[in-house]
Backbone of each chain as nested JSON, in Angstrom:
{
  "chains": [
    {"id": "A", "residues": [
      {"number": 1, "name": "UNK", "atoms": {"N": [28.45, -15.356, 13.087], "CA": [27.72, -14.421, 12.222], "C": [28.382, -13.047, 12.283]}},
      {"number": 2, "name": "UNK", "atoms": {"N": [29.226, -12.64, 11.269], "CA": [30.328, -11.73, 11.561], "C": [30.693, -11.359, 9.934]}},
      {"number": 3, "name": "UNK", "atoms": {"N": [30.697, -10.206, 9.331], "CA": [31.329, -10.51, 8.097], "C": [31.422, -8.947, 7.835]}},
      {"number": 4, "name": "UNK", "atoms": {"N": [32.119, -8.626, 7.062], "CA": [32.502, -7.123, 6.152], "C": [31.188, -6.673, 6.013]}},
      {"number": 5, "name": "UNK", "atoms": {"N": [29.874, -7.114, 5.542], "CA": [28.717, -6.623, 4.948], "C": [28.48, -6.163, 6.602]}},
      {"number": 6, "name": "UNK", "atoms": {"N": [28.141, -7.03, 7.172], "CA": [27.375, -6.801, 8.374], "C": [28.064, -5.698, 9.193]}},
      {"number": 7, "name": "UNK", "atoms": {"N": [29.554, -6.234, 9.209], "CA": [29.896, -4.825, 9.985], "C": [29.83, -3.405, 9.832]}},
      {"number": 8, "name": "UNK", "atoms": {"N": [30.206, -2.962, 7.95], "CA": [29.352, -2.219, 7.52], "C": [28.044, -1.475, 7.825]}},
      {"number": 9, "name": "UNK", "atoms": {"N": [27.8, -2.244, 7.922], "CA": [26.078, -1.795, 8.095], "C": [25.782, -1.39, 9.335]}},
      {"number": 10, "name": "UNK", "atoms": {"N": [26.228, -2.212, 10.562], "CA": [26.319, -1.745, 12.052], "C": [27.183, -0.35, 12.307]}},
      {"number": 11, "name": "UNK", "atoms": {"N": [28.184, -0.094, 11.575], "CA": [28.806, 0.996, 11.524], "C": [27.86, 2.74, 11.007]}},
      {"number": 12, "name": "UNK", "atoms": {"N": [27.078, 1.675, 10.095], "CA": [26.116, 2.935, 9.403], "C": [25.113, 3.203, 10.539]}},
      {"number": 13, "name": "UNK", "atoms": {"N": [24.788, 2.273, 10.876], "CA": [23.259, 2.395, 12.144], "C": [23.83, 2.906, 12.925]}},
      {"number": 14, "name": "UNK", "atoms": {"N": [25.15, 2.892, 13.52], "CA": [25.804, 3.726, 14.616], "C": [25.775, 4.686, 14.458]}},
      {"number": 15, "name": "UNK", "atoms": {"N": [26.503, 5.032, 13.489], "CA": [26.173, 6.874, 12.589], "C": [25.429, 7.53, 12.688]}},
      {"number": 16, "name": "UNK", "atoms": {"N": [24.371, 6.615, 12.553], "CA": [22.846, 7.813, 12.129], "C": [22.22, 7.595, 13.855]}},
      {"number": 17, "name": "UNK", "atoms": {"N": [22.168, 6.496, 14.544], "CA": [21.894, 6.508, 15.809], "C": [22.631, 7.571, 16.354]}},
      {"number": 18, "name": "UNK", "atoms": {"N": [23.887, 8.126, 16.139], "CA": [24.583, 9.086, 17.301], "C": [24.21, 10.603, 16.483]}},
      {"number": 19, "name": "UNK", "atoms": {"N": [23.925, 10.379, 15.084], "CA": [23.59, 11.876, 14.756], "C": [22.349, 12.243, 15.211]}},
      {"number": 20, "name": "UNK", "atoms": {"N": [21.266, 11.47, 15.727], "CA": [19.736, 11.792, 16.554], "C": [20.19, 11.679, 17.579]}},
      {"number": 21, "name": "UNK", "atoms": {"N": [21.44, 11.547, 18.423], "CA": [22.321, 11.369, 20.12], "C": [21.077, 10.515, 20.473]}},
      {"number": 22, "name": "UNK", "atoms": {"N": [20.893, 9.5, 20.148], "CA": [20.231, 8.496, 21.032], "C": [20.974, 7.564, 21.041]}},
      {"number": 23, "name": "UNK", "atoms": {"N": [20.851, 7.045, 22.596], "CA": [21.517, 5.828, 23.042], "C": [21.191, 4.754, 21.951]}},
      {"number": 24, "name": "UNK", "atoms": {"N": [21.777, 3.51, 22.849], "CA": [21.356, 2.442, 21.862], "C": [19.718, 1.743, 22.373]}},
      {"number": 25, "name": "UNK", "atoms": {"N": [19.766, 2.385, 23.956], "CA": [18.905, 1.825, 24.573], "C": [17.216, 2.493, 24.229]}},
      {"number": 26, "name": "UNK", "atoms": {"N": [17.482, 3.887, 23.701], "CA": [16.521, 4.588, 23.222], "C": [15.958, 4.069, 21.923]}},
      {"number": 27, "name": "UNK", "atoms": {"N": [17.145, 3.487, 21.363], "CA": [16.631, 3.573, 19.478], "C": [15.8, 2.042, 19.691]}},
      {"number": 28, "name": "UNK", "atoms": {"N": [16.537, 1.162, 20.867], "CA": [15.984, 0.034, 20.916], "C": [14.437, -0.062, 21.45]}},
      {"number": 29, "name": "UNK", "atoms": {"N": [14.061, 1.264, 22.349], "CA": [12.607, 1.426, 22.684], "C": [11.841, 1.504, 21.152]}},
      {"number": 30, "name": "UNK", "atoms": {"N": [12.452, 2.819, 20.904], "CA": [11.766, 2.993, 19.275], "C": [11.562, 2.13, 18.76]}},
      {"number": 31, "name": "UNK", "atoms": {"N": [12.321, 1.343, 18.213], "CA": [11.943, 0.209, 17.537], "C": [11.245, -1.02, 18.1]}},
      {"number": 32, "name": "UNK", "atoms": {"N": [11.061, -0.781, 19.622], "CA": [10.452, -2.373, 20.033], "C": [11.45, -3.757, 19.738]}},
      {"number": 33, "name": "UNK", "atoms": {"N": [12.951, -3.232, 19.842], "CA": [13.798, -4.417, 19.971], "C": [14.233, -4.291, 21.311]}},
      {"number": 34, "name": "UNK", "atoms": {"N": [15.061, -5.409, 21.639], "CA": [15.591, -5.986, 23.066], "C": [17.226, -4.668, 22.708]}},
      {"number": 35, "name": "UNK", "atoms": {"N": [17.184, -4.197, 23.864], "CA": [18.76, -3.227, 23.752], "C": [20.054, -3.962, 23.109]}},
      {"number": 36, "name": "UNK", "atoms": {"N": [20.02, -5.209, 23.689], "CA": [20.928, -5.829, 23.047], "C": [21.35, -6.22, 21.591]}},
      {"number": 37, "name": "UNK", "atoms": {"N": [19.917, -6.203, 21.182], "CA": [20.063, -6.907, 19.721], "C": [20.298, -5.02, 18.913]}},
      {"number": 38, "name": "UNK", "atoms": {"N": [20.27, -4.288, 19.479], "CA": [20.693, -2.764, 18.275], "C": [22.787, -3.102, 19.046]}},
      {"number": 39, "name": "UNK", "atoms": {"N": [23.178, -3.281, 20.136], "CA": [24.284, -3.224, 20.27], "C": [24.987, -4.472, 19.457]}},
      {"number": 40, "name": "UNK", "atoms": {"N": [24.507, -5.845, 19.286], "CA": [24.489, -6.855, 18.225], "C": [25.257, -6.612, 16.857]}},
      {"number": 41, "name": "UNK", "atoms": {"N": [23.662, -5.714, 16.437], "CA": [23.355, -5.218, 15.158], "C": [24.989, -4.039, 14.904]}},
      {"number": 42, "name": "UNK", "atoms": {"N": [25.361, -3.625, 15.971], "CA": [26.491, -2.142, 15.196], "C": [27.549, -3.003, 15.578]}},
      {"number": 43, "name": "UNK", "atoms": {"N": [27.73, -3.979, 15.99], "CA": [28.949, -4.587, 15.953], "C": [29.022, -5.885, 14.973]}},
      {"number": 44, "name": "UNK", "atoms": {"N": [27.897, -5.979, 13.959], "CA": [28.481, -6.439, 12.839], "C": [27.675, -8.256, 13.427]}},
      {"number": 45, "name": "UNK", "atoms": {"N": [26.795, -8.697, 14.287], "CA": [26.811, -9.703, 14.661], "C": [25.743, -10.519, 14.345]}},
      {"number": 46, "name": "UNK", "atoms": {"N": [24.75, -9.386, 14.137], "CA": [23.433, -10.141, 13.464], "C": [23.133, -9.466, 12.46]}},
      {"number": 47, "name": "UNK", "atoms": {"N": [22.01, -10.357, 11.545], "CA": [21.81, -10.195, 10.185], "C": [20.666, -9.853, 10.014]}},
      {"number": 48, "name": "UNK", "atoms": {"N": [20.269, -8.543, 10.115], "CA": [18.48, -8.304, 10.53], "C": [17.834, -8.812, 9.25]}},
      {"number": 49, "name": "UNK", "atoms": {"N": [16.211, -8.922, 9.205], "CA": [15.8, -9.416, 8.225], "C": [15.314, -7.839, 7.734]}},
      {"number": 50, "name": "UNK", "atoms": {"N": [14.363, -8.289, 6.37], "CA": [13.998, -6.78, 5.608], "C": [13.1, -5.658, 6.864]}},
      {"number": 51, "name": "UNK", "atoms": {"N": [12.219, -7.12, 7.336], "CA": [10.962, -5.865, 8.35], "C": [11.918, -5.779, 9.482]}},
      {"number": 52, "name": "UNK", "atoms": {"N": [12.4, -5.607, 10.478], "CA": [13.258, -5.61, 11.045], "C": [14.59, -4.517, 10.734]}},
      {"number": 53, "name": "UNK", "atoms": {"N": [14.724, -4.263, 9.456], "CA": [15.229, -3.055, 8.723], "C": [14.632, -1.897, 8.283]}},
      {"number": 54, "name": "UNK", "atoms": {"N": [13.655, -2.576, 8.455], "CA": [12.424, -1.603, 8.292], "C": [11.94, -0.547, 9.476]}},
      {"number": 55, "name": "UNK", "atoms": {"N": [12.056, -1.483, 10.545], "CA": [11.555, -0.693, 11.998], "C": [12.693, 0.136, 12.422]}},
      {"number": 56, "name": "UNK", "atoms": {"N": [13.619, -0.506, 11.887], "CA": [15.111, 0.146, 12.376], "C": [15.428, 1.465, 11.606]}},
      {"number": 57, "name": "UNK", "atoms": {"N": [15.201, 1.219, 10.486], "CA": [15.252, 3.026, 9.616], "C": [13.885, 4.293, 10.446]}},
      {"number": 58, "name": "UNK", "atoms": {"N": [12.971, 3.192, 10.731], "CA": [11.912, 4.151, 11.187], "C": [12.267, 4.929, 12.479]}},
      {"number": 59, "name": "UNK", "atoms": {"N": [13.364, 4.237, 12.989], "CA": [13.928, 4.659, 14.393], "C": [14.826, 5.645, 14.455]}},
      {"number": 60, "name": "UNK", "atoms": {"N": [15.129, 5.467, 13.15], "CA": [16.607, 6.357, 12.779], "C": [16.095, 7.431, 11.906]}},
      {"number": 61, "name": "UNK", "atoms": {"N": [14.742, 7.565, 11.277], "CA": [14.21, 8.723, 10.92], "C": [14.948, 8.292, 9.469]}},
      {"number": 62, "name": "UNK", "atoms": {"N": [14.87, 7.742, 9.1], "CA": [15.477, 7.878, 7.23], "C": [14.732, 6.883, 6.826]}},
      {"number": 63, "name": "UNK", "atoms": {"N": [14.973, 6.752, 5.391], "CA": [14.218, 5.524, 4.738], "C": [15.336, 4.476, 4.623]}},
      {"number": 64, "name": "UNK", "atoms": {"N": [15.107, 3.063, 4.384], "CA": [15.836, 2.245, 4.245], "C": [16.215, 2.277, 3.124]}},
      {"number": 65, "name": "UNK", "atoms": {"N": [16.161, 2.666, 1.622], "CA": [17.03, 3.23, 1.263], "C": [18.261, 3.995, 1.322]}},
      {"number": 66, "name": "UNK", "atoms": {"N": [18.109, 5.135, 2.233], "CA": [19.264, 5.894, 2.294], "C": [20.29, 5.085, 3.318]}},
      {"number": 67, "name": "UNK", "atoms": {"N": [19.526, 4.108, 4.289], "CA": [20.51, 3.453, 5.378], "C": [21.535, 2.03, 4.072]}},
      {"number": 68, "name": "UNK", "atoms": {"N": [20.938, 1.727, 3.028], "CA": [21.208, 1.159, 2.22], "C": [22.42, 1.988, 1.683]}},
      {"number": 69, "name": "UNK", "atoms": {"N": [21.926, 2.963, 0.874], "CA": [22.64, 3.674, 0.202], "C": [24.147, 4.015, 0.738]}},
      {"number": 70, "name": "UNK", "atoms": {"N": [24.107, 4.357, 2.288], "CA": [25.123, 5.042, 3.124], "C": [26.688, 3.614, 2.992]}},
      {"number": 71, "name": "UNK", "atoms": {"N": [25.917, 2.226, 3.212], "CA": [26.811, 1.16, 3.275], "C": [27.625, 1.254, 1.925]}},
      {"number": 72, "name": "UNK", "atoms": {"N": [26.746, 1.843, 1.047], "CA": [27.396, 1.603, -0.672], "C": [28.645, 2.928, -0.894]}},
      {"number": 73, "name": "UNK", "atoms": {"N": [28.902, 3.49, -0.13], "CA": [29.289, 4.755, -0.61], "C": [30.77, 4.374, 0.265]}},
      {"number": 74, "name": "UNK", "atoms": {"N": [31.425, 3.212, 0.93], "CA": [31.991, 3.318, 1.766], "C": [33.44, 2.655, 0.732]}}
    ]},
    {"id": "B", "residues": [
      {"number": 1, "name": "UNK", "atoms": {"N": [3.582, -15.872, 7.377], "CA": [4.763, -14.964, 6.96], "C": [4.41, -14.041, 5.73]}},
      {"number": 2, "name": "UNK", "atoms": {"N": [3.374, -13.14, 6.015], "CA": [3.079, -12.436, 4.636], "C": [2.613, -11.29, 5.372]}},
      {"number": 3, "name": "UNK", "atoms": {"N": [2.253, -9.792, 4.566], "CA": [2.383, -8.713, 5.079], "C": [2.092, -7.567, 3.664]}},
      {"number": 4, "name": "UNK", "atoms": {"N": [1.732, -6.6, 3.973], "CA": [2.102, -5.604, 2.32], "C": [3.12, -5.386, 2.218]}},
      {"number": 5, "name": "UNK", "atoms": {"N": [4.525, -4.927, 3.4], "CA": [5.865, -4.769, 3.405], "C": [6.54, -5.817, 2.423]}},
      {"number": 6, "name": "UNK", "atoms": {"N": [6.133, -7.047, 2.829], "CA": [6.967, -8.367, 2.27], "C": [6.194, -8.134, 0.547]}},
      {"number": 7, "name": "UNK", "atoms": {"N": [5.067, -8.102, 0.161], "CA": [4.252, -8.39, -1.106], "C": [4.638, -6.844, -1.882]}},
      {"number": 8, "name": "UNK", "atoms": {"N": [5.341, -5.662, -1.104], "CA": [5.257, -4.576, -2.207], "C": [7.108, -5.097, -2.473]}},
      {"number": 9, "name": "UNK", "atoms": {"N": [7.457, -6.052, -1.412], "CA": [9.119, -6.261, -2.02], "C": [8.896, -6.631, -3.524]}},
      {"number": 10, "name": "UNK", "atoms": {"N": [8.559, -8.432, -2.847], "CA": [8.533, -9.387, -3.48], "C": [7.685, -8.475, -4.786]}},
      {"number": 11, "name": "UNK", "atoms": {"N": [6.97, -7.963, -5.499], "CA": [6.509, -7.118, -6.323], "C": [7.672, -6.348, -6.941]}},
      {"number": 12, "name": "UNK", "atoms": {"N": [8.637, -6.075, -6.274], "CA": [9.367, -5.351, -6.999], "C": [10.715, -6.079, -7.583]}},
      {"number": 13, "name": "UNK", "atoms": {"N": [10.717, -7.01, -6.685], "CA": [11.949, -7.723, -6.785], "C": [11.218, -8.257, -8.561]}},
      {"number": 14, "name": "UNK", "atoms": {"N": [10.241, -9.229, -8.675], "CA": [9.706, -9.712, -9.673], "C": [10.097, -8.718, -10.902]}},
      {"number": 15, "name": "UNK", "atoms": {"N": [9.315, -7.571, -10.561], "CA": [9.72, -6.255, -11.485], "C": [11.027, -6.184, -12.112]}},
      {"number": 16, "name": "UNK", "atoms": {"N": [12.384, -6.112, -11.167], "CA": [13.463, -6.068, -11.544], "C": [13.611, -7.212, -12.212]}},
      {"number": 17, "name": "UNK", "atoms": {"N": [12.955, -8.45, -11.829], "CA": [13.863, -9.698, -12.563], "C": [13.158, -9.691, -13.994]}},
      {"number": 18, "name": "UNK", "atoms": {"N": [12.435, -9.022, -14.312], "CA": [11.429, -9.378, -15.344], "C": [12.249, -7.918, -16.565]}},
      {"number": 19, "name": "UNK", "atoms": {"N": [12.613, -6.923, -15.775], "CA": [13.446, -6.215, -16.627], "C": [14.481, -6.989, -17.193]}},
      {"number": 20, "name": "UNK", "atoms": {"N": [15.342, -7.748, -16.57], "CA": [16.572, -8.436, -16.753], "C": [16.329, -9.627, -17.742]}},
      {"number": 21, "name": "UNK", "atoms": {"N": [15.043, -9.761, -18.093], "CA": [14.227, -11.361, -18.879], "C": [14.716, -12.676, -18.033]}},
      {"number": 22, "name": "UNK", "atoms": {"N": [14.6, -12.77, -17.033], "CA": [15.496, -13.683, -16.157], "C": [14.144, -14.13, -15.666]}},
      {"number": 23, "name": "UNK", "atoms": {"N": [14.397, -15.815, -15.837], "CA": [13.377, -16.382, -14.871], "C": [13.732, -16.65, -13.899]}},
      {"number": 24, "name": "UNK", "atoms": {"N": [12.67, -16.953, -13.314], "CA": [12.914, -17.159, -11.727], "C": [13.657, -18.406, -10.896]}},
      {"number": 25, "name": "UNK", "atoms": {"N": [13.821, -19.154, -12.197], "CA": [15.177, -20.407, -11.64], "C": [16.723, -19.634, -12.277]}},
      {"number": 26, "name": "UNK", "atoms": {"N": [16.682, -18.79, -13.329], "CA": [17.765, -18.137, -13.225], "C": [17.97, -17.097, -12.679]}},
      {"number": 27, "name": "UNK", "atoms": {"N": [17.303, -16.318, -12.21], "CA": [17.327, -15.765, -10.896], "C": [18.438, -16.272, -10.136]}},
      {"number": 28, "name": "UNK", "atoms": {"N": [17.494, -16.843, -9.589], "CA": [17.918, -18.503, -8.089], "C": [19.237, -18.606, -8.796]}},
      {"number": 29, "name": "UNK", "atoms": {"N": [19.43, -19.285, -10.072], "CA": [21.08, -19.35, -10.414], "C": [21.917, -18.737, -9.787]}},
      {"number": 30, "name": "UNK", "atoms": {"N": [21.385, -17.052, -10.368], "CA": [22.777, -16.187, -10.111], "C": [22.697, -15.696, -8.759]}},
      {"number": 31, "name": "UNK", "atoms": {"N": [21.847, -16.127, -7.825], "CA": [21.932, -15.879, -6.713], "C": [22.541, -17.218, -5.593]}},
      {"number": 32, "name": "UNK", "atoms": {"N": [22.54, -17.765, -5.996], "CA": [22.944, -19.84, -5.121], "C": [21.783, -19.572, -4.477]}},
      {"number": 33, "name": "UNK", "atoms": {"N": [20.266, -19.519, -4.866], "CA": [19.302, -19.283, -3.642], "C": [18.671, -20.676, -4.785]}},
      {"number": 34, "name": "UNK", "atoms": {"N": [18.052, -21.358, -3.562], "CA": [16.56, -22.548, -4.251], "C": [15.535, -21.704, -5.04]}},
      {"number": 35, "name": "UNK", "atoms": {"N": [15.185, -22.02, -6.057], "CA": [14.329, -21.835, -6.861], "C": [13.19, -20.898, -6.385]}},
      {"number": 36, "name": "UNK", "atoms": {"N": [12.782, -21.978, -5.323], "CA": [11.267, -22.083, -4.748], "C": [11.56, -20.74, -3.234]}},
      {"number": 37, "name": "UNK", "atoms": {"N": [12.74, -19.96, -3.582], "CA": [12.698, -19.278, -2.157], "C": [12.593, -17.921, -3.271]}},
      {"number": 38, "name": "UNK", "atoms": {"N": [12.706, -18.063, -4.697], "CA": [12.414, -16.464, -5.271], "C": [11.227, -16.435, -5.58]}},
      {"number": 39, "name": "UNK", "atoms": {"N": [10.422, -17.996, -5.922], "CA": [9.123, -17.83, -5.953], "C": [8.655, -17.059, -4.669]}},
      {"number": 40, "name": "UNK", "atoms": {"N": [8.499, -17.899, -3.263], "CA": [8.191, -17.683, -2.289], "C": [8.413, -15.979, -1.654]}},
      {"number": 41, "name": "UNK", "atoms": {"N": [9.253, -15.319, -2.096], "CA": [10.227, -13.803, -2.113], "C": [8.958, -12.935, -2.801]}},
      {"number": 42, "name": "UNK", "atoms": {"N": [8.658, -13.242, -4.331], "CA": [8.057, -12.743, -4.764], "C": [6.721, -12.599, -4.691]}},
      {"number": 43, "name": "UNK", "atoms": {"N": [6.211, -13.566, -3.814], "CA": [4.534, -13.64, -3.237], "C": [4.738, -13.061, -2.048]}},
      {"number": 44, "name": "UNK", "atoms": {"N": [5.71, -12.62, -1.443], "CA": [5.62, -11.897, -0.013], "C": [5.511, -12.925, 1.001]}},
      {"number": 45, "name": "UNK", "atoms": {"N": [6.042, -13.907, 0.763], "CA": [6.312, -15.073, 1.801], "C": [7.528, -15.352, 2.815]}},
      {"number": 46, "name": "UNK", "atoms": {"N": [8.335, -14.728, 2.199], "CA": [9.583, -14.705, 3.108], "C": [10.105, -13.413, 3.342]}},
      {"number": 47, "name": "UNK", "atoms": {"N": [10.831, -13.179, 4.566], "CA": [11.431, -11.793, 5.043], "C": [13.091, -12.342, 4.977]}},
      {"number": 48, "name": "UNK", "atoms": {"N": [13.136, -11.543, 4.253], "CA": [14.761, -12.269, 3.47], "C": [15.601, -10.924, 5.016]}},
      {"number": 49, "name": "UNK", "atoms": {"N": [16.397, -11.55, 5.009], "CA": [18.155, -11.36, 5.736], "C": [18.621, -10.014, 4.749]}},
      {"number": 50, "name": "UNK", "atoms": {"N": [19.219, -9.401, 5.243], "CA": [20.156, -8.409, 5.028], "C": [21.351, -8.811, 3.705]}},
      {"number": 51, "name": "UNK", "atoms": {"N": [21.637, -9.985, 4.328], "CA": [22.87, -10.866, 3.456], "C": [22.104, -11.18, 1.872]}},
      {"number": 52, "name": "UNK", "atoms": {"N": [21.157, -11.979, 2.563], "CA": [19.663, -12.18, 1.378], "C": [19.888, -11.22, 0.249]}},
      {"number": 53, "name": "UNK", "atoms": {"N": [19.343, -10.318, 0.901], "CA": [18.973, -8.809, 0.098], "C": [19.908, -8.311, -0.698]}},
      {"number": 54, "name": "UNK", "atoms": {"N": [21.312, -8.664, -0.192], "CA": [22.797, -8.399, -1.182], "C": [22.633, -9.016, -1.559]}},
      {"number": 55, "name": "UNK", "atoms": {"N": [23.135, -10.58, -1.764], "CA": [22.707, -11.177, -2.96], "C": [21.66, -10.971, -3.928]}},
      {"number": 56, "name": "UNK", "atoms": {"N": [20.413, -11.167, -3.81], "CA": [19.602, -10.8, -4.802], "C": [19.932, -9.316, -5.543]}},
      {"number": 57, "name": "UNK", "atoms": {"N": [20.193, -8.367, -4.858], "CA": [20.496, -7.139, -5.189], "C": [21.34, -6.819, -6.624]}},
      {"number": 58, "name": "UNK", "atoms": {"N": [22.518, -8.261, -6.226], "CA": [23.474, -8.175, -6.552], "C": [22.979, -9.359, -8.386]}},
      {"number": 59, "name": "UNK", "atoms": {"N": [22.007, -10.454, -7.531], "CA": [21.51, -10.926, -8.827], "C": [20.761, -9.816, -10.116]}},
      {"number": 60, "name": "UNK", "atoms": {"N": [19.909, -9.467, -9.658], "CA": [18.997, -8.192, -9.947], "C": [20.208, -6.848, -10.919]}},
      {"number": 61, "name": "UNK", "atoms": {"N": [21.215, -6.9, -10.456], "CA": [21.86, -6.095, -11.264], "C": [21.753, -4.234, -10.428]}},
      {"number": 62, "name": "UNK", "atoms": {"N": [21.344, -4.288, -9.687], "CA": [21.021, -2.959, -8.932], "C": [21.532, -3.118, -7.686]}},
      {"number": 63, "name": "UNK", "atoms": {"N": [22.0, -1.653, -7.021], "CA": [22.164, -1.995, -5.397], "C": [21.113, -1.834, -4.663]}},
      {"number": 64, "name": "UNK", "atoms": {"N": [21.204, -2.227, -3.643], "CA": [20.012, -2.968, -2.353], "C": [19.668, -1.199, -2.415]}},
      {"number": 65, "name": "UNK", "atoms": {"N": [19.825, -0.413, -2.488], "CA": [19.295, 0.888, -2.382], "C": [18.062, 1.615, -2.878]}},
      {"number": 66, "name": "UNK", "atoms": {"N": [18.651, 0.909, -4.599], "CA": [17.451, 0.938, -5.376], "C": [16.465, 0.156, -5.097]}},
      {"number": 67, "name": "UNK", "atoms": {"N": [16.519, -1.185, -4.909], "CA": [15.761, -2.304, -4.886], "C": [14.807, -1.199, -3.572]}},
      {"number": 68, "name": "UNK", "atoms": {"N": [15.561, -0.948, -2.235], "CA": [15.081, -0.333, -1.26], "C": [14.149, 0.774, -1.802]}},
      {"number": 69, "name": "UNK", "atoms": {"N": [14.501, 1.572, -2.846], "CA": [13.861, 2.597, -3.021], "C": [12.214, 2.804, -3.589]}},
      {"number": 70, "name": "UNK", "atoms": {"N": [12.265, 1.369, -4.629], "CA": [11.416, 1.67, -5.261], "C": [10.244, 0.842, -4.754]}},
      {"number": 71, "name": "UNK", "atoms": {"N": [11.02, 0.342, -3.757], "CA": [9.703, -0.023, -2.357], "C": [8.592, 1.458, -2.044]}},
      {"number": 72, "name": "UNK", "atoms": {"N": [9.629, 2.353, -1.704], "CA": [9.368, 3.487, -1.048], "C": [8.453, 4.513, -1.923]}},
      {"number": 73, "name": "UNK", "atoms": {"N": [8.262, 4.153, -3.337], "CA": [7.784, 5.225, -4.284], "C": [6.38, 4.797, -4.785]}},
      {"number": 74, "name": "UNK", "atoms": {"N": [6.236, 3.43, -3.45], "CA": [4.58, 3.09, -4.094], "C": [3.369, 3.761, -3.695]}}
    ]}
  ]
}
C-alpha cells in the first residue's frame, strides 16, 4: 500500500504537522490514533478513510478541504 | 456504518452526480466502483478510502477539495 497519491498526501500532513511543531506522537494523541499509524500515514503507507481524515484535519487545525486542496497544488 | 459525517458526504456526492445527469451505475462506470457501493456512498453507508475519494472525485468531475468543501458549507 504505497503509491504517488498516498505519498503526496503524507508529505502534506507532515507539513502542516511541523508548521503547529507537533511531534507525530502529539498529533497522534489529538487525534486518538496509535503514533504509528500518523508515522504510516506521512510515509505514504496507509490509505486513511474519509472520518479518519476527518479527525486528522481536526488535529492539524484546517479543514479537510484545504489538506485536500494542498495535495492538488503540487 | 452510518453517521451525519458519512450522510452529509454521501448527500453531496449524489448532488454532484445529479449535476453531471449521471446515474448512479454510470457513476460506478466512470469510477470501476460496483454499482451498489455509490448507492451505499450516497446513503452514508460507507467511509470510502482516500484512494476512493480520488476516484469518485475524479468521476464527479471536481477535485476531492471541492467535493471536501461543500461538506464544510452545510
Amino acid at each position: 500500500m504505497e503509491n504517488q497519491e498516498l505519498i503526496t498526501l503524507g508529505n502534506k500532513i507532515k507539513y502542516f504537522r511541523i508548521e503547529l511543531s507537533l511531534s507525530q506522537e502529539a498529533l497522534a494523541f489529538k487525534c486518538n490514533f496509535d503514533r504509528t499509524y500518523i508515522s504510516l500515514l506521512e510515509r505514504g503507507k496507509r490509505n486513511p478513510s474519509y472520518k479518519n481524515l476527518l479527525k486528522l484535519s481536526k488535529g492539524l487545525e484546517i479543514p479537510l478541504s484545504q489538506l485536500c486542496k494542498s495535495t492538488e497544488e503540487v
